[in-house]
Structure formats: C-alpha cells, structure tokens
mmCIF entry with sequence, helices, sheets and N, C-alpha, C, O atoms, coordinates in Angstrom:
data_MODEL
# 
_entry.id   MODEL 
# 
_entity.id                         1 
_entity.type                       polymer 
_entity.pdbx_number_of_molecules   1 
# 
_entity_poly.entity_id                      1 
_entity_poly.type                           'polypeptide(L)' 
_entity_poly.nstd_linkage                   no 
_entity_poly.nstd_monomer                   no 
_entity_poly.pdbx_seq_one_letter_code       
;(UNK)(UNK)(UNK)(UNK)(UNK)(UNK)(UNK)(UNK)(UNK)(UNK)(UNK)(UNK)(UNK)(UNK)(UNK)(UNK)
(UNK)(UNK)(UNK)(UNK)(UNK)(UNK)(UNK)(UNK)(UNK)(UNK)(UNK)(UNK)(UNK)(UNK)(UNK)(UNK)
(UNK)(UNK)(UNK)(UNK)(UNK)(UNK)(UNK)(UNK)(UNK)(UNK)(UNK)(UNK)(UNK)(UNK)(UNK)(UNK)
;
_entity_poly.pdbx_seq_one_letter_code_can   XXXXXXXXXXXXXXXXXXXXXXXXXXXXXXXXXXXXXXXXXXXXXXXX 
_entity_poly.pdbx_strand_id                 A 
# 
loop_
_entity_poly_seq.entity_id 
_entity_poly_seq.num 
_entity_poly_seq.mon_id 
_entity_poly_seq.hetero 
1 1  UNK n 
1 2  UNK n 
1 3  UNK n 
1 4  UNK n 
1 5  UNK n 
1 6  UNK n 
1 7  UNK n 
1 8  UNK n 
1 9  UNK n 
1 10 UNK n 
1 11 UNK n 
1 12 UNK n 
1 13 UNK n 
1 14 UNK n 
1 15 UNK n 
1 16 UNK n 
1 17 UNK n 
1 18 UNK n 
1 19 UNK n 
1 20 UNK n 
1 21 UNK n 
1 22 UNK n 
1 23 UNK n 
1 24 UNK n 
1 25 UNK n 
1 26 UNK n 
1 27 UNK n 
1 28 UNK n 
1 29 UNK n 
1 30 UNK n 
1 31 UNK n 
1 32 UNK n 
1 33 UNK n 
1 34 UNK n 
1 35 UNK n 
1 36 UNK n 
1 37 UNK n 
1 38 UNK n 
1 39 UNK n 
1 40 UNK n 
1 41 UNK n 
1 42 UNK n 
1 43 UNK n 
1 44 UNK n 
1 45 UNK n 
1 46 UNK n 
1 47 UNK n 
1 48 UNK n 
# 
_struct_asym.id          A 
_struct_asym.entity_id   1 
# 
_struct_conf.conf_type_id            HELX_P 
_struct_conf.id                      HELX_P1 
_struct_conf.pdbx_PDB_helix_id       AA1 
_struct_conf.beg_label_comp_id       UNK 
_struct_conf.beg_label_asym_id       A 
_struct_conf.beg_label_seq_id        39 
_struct_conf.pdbx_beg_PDB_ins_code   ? 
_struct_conf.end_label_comp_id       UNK 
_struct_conf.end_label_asym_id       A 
_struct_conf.end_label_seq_id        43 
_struct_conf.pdbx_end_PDB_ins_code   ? 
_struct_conf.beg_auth_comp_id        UNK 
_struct_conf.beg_auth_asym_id        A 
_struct_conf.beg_auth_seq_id         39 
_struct_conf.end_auth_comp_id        UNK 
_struct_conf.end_auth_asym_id        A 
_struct_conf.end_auth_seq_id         43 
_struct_conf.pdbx_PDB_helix_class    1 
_struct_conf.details                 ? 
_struct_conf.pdbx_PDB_helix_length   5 
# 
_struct_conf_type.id          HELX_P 
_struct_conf_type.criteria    ? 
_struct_conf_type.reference   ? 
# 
_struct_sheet.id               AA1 
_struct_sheet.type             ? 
_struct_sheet.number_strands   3 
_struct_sheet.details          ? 
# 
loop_
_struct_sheet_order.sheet_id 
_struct_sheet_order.range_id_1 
_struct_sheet_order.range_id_2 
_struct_sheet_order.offset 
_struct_sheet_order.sense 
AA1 1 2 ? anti-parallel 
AA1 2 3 ? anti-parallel 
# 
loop_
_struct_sheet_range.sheet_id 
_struct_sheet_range.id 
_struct_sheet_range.beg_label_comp_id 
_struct_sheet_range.beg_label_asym_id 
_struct_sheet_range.beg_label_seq_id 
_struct_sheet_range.pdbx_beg_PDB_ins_code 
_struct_sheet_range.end_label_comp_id 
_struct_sheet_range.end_label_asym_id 
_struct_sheet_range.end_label_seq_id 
_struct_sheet_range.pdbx_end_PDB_ins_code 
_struct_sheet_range.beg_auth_comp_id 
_struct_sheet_range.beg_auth_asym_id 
_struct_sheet_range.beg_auth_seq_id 
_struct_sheet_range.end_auth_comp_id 
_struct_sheet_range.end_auth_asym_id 
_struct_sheet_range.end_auth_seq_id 
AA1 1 UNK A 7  ? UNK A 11 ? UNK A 7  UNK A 11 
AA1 2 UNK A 20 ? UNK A 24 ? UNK A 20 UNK A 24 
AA1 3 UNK A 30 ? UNK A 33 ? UNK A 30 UNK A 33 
# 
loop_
_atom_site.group_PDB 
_atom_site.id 
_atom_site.type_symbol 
_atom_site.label_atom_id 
_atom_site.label_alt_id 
_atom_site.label_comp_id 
_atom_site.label_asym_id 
_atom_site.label_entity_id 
_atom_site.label_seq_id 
_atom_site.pdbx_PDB_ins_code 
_atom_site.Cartn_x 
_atom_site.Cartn_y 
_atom_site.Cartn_z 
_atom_site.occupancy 
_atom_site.B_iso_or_equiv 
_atom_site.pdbx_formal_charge 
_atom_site.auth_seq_id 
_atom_site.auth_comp_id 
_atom_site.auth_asym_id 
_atom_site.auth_atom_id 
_atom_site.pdbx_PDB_model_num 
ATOM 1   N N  . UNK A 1 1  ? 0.838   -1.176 0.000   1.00 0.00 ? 1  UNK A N  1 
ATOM 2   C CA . UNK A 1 1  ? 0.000   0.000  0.000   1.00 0.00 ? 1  UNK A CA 1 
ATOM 3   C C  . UNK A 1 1  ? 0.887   1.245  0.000   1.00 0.00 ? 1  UNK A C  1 
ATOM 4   O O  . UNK A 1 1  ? 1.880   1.346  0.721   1.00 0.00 ? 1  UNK A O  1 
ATOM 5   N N  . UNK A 1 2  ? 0.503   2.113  -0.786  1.00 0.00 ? 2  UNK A N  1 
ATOM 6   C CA . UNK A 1 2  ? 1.303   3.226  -1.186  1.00 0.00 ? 2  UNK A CA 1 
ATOM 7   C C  . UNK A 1 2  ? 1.268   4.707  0.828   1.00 0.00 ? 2  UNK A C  1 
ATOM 8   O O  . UNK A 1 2  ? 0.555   4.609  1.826   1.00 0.00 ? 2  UNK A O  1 
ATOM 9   N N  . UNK A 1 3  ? 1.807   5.225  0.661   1.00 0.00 ? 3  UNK A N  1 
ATOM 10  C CA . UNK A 1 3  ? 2.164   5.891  1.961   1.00 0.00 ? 3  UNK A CA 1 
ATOM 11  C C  . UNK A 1 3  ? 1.164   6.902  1.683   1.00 0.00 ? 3  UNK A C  1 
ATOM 12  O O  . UNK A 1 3  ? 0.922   7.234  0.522   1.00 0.00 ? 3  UNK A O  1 
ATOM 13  N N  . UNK A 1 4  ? 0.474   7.491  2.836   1.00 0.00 ? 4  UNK A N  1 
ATOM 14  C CA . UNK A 1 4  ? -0.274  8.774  2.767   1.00 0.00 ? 4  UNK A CA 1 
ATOM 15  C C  . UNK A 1 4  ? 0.584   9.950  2.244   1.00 0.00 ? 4  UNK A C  1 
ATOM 16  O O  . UNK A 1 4  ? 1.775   10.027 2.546   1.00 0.00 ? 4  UNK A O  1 
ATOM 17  N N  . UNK A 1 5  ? -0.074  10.935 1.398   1.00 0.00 ? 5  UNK A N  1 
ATOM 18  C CA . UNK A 1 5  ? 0.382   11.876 1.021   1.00 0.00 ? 5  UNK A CA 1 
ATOM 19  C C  . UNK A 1 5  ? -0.689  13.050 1.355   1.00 0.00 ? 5  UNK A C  1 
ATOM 20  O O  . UNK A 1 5  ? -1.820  12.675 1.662   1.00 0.00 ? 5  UNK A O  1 
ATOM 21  N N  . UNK A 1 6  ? -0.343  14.822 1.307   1.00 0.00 ? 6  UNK A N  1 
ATOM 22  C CA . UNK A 1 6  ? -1.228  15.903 1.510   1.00 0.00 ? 6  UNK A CA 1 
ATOM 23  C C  . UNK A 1 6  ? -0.610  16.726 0.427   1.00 0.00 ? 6  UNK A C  1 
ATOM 24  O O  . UNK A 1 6  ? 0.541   17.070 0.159   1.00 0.00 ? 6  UNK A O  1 
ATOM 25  N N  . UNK A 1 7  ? -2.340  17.010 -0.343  1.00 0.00 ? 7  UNK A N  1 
ATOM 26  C CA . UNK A 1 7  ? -2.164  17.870 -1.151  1.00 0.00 ? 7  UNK A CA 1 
ATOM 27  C C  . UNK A 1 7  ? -2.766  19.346 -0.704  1.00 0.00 ? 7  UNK A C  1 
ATOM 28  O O  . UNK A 1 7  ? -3.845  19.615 -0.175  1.00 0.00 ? 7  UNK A O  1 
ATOM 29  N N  . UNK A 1 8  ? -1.714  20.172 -1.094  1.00 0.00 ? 8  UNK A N  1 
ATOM 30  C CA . UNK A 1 8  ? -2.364  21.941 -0.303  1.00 0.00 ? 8  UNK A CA 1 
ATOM 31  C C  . UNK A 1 8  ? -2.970  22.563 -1.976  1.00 0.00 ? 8  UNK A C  1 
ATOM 32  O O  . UNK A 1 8  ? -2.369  22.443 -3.043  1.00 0.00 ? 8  UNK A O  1 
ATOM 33  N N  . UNK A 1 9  ? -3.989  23.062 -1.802  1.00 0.00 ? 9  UNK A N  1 
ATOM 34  C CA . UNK A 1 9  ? -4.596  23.917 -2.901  1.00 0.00 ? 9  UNK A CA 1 
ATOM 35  C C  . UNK A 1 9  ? -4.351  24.708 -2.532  1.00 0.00 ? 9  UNK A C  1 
ATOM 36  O O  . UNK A 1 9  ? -4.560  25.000 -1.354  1.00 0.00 ? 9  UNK A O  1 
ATOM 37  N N  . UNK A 1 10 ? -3.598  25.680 -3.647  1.00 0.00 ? 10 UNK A N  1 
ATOM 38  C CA . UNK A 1 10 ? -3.977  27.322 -3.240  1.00 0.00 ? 10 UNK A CA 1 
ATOM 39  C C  . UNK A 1 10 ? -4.626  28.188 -4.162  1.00 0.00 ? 10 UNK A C  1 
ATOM 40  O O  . UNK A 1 10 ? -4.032  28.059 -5.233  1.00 0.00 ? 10 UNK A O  1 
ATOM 41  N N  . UNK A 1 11 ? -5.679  29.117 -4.288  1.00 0.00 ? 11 UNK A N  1 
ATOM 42  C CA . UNK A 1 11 ? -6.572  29.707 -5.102  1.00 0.00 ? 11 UNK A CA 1 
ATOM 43  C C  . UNK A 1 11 ? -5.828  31.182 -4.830  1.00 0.00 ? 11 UNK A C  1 
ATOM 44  O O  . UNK A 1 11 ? -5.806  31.789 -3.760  1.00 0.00 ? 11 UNK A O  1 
ATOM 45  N N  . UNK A 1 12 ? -5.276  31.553 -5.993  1.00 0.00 ? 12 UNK A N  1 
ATOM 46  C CA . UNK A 1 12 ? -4.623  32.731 -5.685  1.00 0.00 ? 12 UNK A CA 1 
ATOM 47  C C  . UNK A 1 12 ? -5.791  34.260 -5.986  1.00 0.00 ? 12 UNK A C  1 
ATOM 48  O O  . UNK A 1 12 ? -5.726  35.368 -5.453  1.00 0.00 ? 12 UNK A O  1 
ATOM 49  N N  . UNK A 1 13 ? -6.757  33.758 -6.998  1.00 0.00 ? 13 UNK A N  1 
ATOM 50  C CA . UNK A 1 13 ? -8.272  34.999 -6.552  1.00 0.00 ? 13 UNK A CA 1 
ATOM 51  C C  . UNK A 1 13 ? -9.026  34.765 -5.737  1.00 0.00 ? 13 UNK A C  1 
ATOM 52  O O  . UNK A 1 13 ? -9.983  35.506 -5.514  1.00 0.00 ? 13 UNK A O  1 
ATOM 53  N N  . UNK A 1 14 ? -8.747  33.471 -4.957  1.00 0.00 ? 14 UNK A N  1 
ATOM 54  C CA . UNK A 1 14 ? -9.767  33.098 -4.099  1.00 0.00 ? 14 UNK A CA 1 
ATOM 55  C C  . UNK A 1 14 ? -10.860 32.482 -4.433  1.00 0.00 ? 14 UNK A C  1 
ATOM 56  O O  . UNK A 1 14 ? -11.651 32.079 -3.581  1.00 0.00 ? 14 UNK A O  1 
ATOM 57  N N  . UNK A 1 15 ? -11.038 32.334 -5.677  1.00 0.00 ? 15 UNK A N  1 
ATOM 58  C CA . UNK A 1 15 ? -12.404 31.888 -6.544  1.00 0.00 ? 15 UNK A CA 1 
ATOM 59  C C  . UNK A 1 15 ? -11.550 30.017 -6.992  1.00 0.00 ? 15 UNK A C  1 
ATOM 60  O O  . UNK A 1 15 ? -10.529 29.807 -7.647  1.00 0.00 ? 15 UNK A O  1 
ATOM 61  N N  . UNK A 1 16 ? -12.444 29.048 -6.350  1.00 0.00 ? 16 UNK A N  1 
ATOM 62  C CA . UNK A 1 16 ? -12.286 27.467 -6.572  1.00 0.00 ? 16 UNK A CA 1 
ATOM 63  C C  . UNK A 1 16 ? -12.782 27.476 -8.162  1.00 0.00 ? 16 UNK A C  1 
ATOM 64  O O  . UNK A 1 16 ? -13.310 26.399 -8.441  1.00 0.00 ? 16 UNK A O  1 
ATOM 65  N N  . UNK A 1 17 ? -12.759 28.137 -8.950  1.00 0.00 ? 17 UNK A N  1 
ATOM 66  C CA . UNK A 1 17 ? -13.379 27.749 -10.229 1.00 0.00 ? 17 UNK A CA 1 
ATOM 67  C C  . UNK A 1 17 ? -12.467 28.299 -11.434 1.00 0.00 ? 17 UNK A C  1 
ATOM 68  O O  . UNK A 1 17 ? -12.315 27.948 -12.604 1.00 0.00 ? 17 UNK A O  1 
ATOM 69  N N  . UNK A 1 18 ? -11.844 29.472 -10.505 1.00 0.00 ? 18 UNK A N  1 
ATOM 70  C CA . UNK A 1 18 ? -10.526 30.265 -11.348 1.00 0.00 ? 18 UNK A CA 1 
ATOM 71  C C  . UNK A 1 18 ? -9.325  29.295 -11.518 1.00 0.00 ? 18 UNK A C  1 
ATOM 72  O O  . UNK A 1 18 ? -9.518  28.083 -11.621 1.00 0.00 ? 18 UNK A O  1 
ATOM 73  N N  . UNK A 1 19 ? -7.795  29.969 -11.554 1.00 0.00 ? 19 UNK A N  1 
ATOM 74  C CA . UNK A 1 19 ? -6.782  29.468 -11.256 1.00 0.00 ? 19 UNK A CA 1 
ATOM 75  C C  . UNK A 1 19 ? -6.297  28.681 -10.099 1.00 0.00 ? 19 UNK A C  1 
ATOM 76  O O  . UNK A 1 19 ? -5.854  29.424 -9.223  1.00 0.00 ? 19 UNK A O  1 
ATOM 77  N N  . UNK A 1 20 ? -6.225  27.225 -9.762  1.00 0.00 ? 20 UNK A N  1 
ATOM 78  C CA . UNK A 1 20 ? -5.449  26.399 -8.818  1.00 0.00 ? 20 UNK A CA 1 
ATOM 79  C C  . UNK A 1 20 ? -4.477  25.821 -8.939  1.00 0.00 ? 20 UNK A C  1 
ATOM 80  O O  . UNK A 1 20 ? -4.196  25.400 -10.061 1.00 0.00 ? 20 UNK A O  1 
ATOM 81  N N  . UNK A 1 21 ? -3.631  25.590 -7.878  1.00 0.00 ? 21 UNK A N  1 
ATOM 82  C CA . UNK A 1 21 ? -2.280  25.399 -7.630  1.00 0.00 ? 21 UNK A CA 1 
ATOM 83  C C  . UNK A 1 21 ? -2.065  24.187 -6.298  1.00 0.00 ? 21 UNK A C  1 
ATOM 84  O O  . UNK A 1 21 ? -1.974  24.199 -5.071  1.00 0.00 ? 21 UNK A O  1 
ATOM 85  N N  . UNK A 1 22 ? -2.053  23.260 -7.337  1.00 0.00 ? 22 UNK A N  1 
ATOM 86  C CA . UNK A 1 22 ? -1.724  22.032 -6.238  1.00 0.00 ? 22 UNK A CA 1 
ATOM 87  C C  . UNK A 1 22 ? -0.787  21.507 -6.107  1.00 0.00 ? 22 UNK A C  1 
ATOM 88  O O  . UNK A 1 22 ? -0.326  20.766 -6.976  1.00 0.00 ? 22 UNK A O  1 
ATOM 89  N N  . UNK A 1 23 ? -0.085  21.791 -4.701  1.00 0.00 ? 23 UNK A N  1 
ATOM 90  C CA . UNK A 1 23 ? 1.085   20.836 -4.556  1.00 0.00 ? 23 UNK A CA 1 
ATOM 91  C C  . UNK A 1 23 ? 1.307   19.675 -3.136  1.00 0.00 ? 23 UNK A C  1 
ATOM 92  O O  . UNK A 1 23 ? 1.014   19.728 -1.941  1.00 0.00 ? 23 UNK A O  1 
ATOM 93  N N  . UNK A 1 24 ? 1.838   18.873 -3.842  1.00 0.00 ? 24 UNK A N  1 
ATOM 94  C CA . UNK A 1 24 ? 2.746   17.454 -2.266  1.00 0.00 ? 24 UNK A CA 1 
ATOM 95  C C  . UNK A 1 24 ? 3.190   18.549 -1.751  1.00 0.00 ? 24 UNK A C  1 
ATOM 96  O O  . UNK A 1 24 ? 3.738   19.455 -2.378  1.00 0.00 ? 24 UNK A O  1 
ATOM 97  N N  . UNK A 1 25 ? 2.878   18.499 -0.058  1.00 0.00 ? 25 UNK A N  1 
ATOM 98  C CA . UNK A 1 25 ? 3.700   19.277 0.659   1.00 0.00 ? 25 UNK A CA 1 
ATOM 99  C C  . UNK A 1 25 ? 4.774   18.296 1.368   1.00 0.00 ? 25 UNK A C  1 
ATOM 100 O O  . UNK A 1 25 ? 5.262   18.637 2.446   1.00 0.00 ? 25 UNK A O  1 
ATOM 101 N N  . UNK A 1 26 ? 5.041   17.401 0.919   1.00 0.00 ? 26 UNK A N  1 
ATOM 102 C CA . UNK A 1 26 ? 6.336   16.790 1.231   1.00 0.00 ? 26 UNK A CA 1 
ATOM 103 C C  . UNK A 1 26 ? 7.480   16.257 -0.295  1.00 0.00 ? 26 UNK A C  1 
ATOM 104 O O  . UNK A 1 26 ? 8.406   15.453 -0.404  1.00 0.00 ? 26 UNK A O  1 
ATOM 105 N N  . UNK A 1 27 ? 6.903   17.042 -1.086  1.00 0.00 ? 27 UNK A N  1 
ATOM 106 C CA . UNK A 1 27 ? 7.671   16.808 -2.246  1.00 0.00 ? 27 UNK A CA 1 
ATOM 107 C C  . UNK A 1 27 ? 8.071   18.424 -3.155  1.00 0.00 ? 27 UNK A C  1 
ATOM 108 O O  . UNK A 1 27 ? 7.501   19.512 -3.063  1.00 0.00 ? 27 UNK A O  1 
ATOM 109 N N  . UNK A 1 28 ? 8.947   18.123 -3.782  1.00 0.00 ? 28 UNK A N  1 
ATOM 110 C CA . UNK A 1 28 ? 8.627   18.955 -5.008  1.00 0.00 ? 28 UNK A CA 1 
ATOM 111 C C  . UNK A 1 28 ? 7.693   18.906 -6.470  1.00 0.00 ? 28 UNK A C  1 
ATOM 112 O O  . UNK A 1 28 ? 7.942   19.348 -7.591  1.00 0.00 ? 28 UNK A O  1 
ATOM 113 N N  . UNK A 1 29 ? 6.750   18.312 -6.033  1.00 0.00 ? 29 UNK A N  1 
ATOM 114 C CA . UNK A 1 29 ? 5.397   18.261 -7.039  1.00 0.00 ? 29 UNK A CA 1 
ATOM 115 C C  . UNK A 1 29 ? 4.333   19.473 -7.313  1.00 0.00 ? 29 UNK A C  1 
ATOM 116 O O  . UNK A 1 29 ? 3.620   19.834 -6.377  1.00 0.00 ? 29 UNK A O  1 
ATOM 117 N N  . UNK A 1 30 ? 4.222   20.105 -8.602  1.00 0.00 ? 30 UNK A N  1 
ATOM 118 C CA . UNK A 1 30 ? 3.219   20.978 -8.305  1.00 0.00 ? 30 UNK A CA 1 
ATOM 119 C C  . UNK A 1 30 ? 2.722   21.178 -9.458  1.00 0.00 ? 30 UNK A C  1 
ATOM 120 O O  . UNK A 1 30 ? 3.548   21.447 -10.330 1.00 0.00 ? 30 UNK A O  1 
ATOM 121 N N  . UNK A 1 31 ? 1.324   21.127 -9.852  1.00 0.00 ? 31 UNK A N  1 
ATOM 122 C CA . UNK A 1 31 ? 0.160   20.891 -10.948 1.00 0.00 ? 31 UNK A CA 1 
ATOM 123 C C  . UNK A 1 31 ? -1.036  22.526 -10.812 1.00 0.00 ? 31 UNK A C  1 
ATOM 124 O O  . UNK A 1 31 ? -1.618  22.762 -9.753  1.00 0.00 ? 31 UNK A O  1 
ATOM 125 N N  . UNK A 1 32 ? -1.159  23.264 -11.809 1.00 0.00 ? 32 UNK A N  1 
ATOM 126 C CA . UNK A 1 32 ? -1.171  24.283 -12.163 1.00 0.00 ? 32 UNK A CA 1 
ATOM 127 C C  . UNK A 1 32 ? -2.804  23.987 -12.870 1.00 0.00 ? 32 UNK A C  1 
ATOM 128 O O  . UNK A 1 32 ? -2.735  23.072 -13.692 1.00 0.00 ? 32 UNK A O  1 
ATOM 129 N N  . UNK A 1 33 ? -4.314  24.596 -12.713 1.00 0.00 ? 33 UNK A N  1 
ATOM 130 C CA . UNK A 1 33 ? -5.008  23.844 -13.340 1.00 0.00 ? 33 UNK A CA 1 
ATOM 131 C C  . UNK A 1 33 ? -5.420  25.503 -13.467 1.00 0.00 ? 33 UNK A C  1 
ATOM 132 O O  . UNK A 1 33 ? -5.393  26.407 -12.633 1.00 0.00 ? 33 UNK A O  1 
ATOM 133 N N  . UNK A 1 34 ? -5.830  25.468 -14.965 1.00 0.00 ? 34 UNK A N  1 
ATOM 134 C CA . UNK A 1 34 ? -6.194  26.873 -15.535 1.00 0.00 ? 34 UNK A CA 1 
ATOM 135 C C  . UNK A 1 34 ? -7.054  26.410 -16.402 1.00 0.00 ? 34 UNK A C  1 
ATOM 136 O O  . UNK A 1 34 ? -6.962  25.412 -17.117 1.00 0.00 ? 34 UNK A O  1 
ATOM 137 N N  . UNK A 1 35 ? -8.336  27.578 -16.260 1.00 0.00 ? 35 UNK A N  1 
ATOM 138 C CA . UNK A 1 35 ? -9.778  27.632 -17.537 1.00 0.00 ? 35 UNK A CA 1 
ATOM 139 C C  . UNK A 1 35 ? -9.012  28.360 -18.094 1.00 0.00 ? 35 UNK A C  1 
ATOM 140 O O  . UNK A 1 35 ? -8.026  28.879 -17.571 1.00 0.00 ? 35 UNK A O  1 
ATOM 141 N N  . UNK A 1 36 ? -9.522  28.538 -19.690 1.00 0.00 ? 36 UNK A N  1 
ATOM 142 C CA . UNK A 1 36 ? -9.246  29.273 -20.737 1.00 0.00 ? 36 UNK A CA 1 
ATOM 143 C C  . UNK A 1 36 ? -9.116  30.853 -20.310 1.00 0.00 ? 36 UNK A C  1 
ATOM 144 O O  . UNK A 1 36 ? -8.145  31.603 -20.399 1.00 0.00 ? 36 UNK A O  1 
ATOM 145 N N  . UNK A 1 37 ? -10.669 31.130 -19.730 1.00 0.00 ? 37 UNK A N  1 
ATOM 146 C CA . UNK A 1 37 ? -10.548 32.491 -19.377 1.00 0.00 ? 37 UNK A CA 1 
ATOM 147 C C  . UNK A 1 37 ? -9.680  32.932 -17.998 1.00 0.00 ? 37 UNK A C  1 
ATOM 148 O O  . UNK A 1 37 ? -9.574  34.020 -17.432 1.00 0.00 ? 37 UNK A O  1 
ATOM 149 N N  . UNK A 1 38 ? -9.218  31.866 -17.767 1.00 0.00 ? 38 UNK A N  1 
ATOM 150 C CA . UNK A 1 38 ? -7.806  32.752 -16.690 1.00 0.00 ? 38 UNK A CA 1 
ATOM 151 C C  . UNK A 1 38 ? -6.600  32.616 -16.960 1.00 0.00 ? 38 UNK A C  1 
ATOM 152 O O  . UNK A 1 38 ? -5.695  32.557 -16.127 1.00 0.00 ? 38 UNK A O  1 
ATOM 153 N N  . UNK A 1 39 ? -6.492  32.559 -18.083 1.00 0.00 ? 39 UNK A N  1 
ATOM 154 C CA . UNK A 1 39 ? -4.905  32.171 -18.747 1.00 0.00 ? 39 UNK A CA 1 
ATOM 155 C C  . UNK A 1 39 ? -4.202  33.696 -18.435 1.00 0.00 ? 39 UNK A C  1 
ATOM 156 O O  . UNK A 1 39 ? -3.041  33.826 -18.047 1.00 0.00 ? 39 UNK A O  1 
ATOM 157 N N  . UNK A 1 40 ? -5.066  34.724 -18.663 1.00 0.00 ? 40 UNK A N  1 
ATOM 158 C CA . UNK A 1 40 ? -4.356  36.059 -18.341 1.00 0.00 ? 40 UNK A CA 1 
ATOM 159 C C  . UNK A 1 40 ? -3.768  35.968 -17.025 1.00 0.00 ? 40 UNK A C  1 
ATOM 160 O O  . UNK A 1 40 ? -2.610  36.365 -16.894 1.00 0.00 ? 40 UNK A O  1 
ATOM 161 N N  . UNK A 1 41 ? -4.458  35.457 -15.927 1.00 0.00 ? 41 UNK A N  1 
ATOM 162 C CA . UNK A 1 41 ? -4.224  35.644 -14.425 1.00 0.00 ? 41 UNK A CA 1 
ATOM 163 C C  . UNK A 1 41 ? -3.021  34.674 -14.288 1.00 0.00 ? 41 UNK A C  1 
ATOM 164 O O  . UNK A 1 41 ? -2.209  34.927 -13.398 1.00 0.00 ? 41 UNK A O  1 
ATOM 165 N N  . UNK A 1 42 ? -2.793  33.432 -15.194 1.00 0.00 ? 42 UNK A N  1 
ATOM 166 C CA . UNK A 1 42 ? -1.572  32.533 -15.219 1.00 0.00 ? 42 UNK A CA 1 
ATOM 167 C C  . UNK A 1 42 ? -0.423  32.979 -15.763 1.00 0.00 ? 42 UNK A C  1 
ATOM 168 O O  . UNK A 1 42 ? 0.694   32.731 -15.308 1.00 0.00 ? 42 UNK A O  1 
ATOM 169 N N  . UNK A 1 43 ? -0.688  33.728 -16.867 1.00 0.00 ? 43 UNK A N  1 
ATOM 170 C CA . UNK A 1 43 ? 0.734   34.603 -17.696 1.00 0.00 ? 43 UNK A CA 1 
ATOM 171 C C  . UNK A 1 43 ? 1.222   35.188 -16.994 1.00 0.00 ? 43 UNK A C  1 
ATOM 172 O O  . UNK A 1 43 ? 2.440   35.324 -17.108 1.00 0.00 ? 43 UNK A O  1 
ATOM 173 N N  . UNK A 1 44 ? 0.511   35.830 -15.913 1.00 0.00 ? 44 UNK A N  1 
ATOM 174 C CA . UNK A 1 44 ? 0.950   36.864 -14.891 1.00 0.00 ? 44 UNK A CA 1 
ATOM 175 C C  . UNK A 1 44 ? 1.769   36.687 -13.634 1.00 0.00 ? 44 UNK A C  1 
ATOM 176 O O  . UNK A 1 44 ? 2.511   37.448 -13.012 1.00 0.00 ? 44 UNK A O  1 
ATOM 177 N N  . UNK A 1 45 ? 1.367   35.355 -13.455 1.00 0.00 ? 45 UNK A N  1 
ATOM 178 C CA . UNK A 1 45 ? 2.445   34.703 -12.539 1.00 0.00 ? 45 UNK A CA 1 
ATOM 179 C C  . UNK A 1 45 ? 4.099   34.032 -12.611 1.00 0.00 ? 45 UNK A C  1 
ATOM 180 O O  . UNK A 1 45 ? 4.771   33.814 -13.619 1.00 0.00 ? 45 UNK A O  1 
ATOM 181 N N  . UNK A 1 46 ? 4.411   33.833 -11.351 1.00 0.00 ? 46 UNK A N  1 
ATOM 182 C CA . UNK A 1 46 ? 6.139   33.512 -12.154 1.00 0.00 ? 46 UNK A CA 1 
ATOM 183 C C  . UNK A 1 46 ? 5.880   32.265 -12.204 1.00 0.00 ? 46 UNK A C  1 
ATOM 184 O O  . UNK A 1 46 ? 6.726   31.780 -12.956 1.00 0.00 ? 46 UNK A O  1 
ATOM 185 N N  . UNK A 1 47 ? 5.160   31.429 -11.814 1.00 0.00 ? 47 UNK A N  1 
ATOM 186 C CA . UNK A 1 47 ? 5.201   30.421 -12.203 1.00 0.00 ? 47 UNK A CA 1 
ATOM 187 C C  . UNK A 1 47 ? 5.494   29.744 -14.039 1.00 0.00 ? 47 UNK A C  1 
ATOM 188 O O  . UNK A 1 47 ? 6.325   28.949 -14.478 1.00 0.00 ? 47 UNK A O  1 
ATOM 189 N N  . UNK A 1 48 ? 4.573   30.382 -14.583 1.00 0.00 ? 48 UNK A N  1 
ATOM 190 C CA . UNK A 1 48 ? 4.620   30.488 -16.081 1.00 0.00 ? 48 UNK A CA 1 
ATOM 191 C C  . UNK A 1 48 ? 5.507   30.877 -16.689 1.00 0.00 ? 48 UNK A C  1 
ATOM 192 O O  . UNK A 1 48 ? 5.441   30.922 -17.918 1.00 0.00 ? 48 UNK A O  1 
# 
C-alpha cells in the first residue's frame, strides 16, 4: 500500500473555479489547473 500523502490547494483569486495550484507538501510536485478564461491571471504569474 502506497504511503499517505497531503495535497495543499492554493486559489490565488480566491475563486475554486478560477486558477489552482496544487502541490505534495512533502515533495517537489506541483500541478497548475487553468480555464481558458484565466490564462491572463496565469501569464501573470512567475510560475509560467
């Protein structure tokens, strides 16, 4: 059986439907989930 893991969301407008940012907080893993219409709010970040 694989080991428990925790994933932290973070909503950087605060809106669950906008831009999210999920990462392992015991890893360096991190998954970026963007609608079409917030691609502006993603360009804008350093992540991108």
């Amino acid at each position: 059986m694989p080991s428990a893991k925790t994933i932290q969301i973070f909503l950087p407008s605060g809106d669950p439907a906008c831009l999210r940012i999920a990462e392992l907080t015991t890893d360096i893993v991190q998954a970026i989930a963007v609608p079409r219409s917030g691609l502006d709010l993603f360009f804008a970040r350093p992540e991108a």
